[in-house]
Structures are given as C-alpha cells and as structure tokens.
N, C-alpha and C positions, 0 to 999 in steps of 0.2 A: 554409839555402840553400847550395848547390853555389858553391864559388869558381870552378869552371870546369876545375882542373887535376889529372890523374891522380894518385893516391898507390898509393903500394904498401906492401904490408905490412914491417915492421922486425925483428919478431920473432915467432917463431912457435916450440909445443912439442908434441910427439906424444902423444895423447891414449890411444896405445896403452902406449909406453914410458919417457914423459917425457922424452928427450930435448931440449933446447933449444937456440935458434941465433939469430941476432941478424945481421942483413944489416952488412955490413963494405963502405961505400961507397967506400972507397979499392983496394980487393982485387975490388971486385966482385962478391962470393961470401959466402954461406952462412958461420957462423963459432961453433962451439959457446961457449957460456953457461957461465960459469965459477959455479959457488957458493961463498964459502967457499974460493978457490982448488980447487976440486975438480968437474973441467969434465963437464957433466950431457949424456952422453952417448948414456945410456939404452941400449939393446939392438941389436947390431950387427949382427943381424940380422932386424930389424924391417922392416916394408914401412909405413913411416911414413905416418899416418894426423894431418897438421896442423889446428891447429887454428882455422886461417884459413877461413872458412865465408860464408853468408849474414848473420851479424852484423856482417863487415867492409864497408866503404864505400869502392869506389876514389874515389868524388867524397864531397869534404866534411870536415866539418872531422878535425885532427890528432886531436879528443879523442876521435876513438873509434875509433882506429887499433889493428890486432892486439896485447894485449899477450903477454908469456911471463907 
C-alpha cells in the first residue's frame, strides 16, 4: 500500500554505456558514481538510455526504489 508521498529515483545507470550517477541532494544535481575510486563515467558521448523504467514506483515503498 502507497504511503501517499512522491519518491523519485537516487540512482540511476546507462544501459547503453554503464555510466552511473547517484542524485546529490545538497547540489541538487546528478553526480557520477565512483568505483574503486575510479568514477563510472561511461561514454561521453552517449545519448543516455537510464535505467529508471516501469519497474520503478514513484508511490510506495523505499524498497524498490532505482538501484545502480
């Protein structure tokens, strides 16, 4: 059952390039995923293809929120 309040996605990666990003709530903004200290940036010029879909749920619970 729905708590009632919008969630939005945290993290999200390109299903074309692997790139990943991780929402930075203090900045506001998008913020590449480090691995290993070595940040998964994937292809610069890619027309990014997320992987945020109909599996995601803006209403409901946390536990099945986008992961990377």
């Amino acid at each position: 059952m729905s708590d009632g309040k919008l969630r939005t996605p945290t993290n999200r990666t390109c299903e074309r390039c692997g790139r990943a990003e991780q929402w930075d709530r203090t900045e506001e903004t998008w913020r590449v995923v480090e691995t290993d200290g070595t940040p998964r940036v994937g292809n610069p010029h890619c027309i990014h293809e997320w992987d945020i879909n109909g599996a995601f749920s803006p209403f409901g619970d946390d536990a099945d929120s986008a992961e990377v």
